[in-house]
C-alpha positions in Angstrom: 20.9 43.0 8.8 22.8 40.0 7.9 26.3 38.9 9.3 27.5 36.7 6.4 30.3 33.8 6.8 32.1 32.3 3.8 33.0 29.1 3.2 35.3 28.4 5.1 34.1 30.1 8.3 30.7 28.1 7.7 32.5 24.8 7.3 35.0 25.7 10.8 31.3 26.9 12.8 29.9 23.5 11.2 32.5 21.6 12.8 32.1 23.6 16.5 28.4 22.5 15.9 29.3 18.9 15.4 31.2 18.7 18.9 28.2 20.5 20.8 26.0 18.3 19.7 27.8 14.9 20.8 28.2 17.1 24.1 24.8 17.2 24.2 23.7 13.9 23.4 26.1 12.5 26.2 24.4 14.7 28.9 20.2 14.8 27.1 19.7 10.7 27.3 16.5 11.6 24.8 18.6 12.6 22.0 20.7 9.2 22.5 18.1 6.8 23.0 16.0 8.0 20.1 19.4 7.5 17.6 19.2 11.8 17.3 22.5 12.1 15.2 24.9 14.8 16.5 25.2 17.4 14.0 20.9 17.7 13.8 21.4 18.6 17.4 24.1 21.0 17.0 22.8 22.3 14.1 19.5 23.0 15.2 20.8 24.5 18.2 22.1 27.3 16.1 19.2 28.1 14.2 16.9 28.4 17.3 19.8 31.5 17.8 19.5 32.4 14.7 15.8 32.3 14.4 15.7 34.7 18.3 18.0 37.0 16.7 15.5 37.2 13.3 13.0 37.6 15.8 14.7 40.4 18.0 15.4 42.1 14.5 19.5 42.1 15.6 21.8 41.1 12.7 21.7 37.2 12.2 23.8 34.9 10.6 24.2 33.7 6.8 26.6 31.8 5.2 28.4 30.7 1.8 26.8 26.8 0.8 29.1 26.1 -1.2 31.0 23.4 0.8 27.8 22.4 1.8 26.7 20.4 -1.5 30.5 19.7 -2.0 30.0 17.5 1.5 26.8 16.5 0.1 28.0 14.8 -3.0 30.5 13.1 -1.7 28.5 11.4 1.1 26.4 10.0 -1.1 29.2 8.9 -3.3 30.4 6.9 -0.5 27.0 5.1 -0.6 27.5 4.4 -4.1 30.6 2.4 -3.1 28.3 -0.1 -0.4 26.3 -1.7 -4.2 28.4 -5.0 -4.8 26.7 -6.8 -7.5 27.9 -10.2 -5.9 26.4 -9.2 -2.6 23.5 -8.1 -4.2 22.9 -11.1 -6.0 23.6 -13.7 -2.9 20.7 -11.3 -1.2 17.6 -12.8 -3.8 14.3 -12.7 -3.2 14.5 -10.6 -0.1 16.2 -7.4 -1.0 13.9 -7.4 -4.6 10.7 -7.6 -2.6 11.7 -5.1 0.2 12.8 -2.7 -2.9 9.4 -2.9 -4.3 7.6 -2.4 -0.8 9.5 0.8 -0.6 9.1 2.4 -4.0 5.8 1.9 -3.8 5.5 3.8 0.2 7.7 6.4 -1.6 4.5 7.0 -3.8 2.2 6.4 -1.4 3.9 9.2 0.9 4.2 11.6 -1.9 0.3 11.3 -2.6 -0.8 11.4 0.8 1.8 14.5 1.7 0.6 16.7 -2.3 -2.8 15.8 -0.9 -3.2 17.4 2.8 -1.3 20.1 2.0 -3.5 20.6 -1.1 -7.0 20.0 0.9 -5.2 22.5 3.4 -4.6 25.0 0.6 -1.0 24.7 0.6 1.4 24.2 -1.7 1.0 20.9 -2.8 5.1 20.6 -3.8 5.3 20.9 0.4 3.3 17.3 0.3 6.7 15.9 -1.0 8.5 17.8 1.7 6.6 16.1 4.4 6.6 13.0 2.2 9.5 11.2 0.4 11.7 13.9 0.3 12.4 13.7 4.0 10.9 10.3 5.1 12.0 7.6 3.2 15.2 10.2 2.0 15.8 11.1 5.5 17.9 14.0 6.7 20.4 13.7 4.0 17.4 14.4 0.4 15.9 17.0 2.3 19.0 18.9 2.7 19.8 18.0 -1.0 16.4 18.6 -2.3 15.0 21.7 -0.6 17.1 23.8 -2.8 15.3 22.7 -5.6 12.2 23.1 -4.3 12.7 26.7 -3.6 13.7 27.1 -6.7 11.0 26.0 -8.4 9.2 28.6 -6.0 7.9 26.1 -3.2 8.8 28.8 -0.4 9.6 26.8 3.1 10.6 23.7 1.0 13.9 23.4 3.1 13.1 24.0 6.2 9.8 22.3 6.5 12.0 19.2 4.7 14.7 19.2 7.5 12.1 19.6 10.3 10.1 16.7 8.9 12.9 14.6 8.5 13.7 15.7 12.0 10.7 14.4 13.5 10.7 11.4 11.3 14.2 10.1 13.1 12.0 10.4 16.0 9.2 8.6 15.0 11.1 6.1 13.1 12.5 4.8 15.8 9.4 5.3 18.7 7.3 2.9 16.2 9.6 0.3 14.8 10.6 -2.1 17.9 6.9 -1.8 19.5 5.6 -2.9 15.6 7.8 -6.0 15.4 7.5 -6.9 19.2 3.4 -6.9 18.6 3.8 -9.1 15.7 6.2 -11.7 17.2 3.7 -12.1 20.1 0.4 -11.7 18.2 1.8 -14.7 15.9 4.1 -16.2 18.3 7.1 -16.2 16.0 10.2 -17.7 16.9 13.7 -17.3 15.8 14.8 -19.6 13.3 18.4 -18.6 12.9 21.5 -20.4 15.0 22.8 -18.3 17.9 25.7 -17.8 15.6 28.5 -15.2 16.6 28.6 -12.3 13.9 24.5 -12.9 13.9 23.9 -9.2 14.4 25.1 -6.1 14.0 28.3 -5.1 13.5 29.9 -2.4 16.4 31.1 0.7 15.4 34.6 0.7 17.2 38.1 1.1 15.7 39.7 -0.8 12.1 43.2 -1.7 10.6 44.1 1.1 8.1 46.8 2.8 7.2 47.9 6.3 5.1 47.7 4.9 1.8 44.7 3.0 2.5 43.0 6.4 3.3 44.9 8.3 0.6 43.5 5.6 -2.2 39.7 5.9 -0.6 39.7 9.7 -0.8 41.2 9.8 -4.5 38.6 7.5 -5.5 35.7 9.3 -3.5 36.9 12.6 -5.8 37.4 10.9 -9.0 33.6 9.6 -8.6 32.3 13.2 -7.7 34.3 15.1 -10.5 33.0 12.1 -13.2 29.8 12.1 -11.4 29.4 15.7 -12.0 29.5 14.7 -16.3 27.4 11.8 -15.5 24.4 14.2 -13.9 24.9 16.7 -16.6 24.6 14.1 -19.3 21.2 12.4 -17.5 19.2 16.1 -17.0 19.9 16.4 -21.1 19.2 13.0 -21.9 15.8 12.4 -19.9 15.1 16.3 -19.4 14.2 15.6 -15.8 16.1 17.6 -13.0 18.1 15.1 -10.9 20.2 16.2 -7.7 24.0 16.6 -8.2 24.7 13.5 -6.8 23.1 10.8 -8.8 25.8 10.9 -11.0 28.5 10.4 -8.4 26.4 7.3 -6.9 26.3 6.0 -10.4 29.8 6.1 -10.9 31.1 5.1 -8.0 28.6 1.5 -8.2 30.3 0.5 -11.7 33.9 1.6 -9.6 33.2 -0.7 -6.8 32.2 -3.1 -9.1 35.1 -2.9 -11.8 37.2 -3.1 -8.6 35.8 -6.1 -7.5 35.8 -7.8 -10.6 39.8 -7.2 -11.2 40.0 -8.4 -7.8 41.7 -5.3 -6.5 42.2 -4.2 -3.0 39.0 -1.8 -2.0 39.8 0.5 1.1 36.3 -0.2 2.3 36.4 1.2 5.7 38.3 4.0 5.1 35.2 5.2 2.4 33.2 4.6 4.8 34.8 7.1 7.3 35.4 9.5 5.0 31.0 9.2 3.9 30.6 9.3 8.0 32.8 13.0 8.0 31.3 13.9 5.1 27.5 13.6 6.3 28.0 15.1 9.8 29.5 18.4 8.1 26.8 18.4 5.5 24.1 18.1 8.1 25.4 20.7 10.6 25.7 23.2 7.5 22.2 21.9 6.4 20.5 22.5 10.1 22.4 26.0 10.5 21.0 27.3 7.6 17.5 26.8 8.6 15.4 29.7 8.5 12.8 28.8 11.5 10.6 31.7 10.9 9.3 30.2 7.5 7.7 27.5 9.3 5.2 29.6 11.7 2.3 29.5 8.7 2.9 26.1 7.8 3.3 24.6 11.6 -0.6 23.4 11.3 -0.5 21.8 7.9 2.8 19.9 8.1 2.0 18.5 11.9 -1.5 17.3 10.4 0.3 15.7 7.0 3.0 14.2 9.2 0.5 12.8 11.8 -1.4 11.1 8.5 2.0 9.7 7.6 2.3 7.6 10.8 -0.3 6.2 10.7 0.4 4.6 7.1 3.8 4.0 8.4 2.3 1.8 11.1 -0.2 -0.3 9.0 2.3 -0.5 5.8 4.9 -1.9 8.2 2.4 -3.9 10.0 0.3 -5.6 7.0 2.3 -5.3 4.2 5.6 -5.6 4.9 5.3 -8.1 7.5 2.9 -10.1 4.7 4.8 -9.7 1.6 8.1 -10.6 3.4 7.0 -13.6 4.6 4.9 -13.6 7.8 8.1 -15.4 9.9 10.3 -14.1 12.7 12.7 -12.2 10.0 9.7 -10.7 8.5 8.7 -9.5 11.9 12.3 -8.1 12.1 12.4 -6.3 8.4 9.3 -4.6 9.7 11.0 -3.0 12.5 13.6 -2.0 10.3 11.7 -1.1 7.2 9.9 1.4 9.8 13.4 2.9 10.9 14.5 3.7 7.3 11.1 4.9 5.6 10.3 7.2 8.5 14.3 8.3 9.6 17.3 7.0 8.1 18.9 3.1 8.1 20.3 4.2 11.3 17.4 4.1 12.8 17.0 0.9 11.1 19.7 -0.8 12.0 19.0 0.7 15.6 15.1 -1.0 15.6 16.3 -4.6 14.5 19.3 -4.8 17.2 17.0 -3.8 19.8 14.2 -6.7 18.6 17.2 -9.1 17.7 19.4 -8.7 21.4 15.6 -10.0 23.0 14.4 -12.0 20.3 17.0 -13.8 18.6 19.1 -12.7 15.6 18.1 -12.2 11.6 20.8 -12.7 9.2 18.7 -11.8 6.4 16.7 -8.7 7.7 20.2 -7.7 8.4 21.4 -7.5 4.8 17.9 -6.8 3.1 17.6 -3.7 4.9 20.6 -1.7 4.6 21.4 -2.8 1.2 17.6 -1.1 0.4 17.4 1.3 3.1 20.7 2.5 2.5 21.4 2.9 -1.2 18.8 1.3 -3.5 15.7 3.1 -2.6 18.3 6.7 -2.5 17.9 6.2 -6.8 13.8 5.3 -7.3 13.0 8.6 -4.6 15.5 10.9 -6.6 13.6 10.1 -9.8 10.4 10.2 -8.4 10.6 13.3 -7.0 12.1 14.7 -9.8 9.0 13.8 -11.3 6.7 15.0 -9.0 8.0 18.4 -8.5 7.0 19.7 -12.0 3.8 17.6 -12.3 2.8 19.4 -8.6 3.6 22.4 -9.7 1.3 22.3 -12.4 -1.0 22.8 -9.3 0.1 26.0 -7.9 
């Protein structure tokens, strides 16, 4: 028997699971010292509930998604708004090279995830679930692609996504601090920057805004989704590839912040950013209440063995290539931590990794805007259409 919620019951118990989760988080130190963001917490919290009452065959929960890939969408718009072409350009060499390192992890994940699931005699569309999809995507592209992998009949693509991603937001941040800290001393690397103020990471804490500020941040955040919508639409015809509902709105909303930029108009900045903070935590609690836990008791094996494989290329990409390619200095040593944060967790994690290396170590002015302008936005567009390659071409396997 199923108790099912609507919309806007979902979106109100999404909310509730939001708060339990910081609650938690304050009092569980593990949660906060591993960068575990609240609403996986809160969320998950509620589908272990869910999962006992499956179990104890008493009526469990289900709910209307519909806000769900609302939320989703416009997240990932306000992402779409960090891509300044200026920026980008002042970045050079750096951000090109750290693109190219992760496109090509994003296929080397996919091929090692299709493959042990495959040799396992799984479904090898799973390998992308363990793989790009919830690595180098993170929490966020394995909420948003998981639908589409059950669609396309890859049963457990969700739920094994979100529980990968969850362990990789672990992981991702267990690995990357020890990585850079054995490369600084192993090479005795030394920071090359000036003890600067505004050296390192920015604290989250309070801004100047006001109503209209906010007001002209959420029009444009909607404009973007309901043009983005078009833009999606128009791409799936054009290329005949399936692309998630939010490409379009990330598209739209670069050649926005651009055009705004270029008129030299006033961009609410902070307040998009607030409004892509709400809109991720709701969009994750919904994504992590929806799990369906009991899908994952035949695949527990196969996606602990294909994860397992996955840190260990983690560790040596970060560790020989990265560290190599981006220039075997101090700020390569930090760009490995944080390349580790983002391709196994989220740029969270990232961020978290090279404050941690730079507050003992010295600070990195240029791993500190190569990473998140990659981890955060560019790589989101090369994993989108890769898996959307993928998915069909794997399921010529099945």
């Amino acid at each position: 028997m199923e108790i099912q919620l609507n919309m806007y019951h979902a979106v109100a118990v999404a909310a509730a699971l939001f708060w339990l989760g910081g609650c938690l988080i304050k009092k569980i130190t593990f949660f906060e010292k591993y960068c575990i963001p609240a609403p996986l917490v809160g969320g998950l919290c509620f589908a272990l509930v869910n999962t006992a009452l499956y179990a104890a065959t008493a009526p469990y929960i289900t709910f209307d998604t519909t806000l769900q890939s609302v939320f989703m969408t416009m997240f990932f718009t306000t992402v779409g708004f960090t891509v300044s072409v200026p920026l980008l350009l002042k970045g050079g060499k750096a951000v090109i090279v750290c693109l190219i390192l992760a496109s090509l992890l994003t296929l080397l994940q996919n091929f090692l995830g299709a493959g042990t699931m495959l040799a396992m005699g799984e479904d090898p569309r799973l390998g992308l679930a363990v793989g790009s999809i919830s690595l180098i995507g993170g929490p966020g592209t394995a909420a948003a692609f998981g639908p589409d992998l059950e669609e396309a009949g890859c049963v457990g693509g969700s739920v094994v996504g979100l529980a990968a991603a969850t362990f990789g937001l672990v992981m991702g941040s267990i690995m990357g601090g020890p990585t850079a800290r054995k490369l600084i001393v192993k090479h005795d690397l030394k920071c090359e920057a000036l003890p600067a103020g505004g050296d390192g990471p920015a604290e989250e804490g309070a801004f100047s805004t006001n109503s209209a500020r906010f007001v002209k941040g959420f029009m444009l955040v909607l404009f973007c989704v309901g043009l983005g919508n078009w833009v999606s639409a128009s791409l799936e015809r054009v290329t005949g590839m399936t692309f998630p509902g939010y490409i379009g709105a990330m598209l739209v909303a670069v050649a926005v912040r651009n055009i705004l930029d270029g008129f030299g108009a006033e961009f609410p900045g902070e307040e998009i950013e607030t409004l892509g903070n709400m809109s991720l935590s709701l969009f994750l609690a919904m994504a992590m209440m929806g799990l369906r836990l009991w899908e994952l008791v035949g695949l527990a094996v196969p996606m602990m063995v294909a994860l397992a494989l996955q840190m260990v290329l983690m560790f040596f990409f970060g560790y020989l290539v990265v560290f190599r390619f981006m220039g075997r200095n101090y700020d390569a040593a930090v760009m490995s931590a944080g390349f580790i944060g983002f391709a196994m967790g989220a740029t969270s994690n990232a961020m978290a990794n090279m404050q941690a290396v730079t507050k003992k170590y010295g600070p990195s002015p240029t791993a500190y805007f190569a990473i998140p302008m990659v981890g955060g936005m560019f790589i989101d567009f090369v994993n989108a259409v890769v898996i959307a390659v993928m998915i069909p071409l794997l399921g010529g396997l099945v």
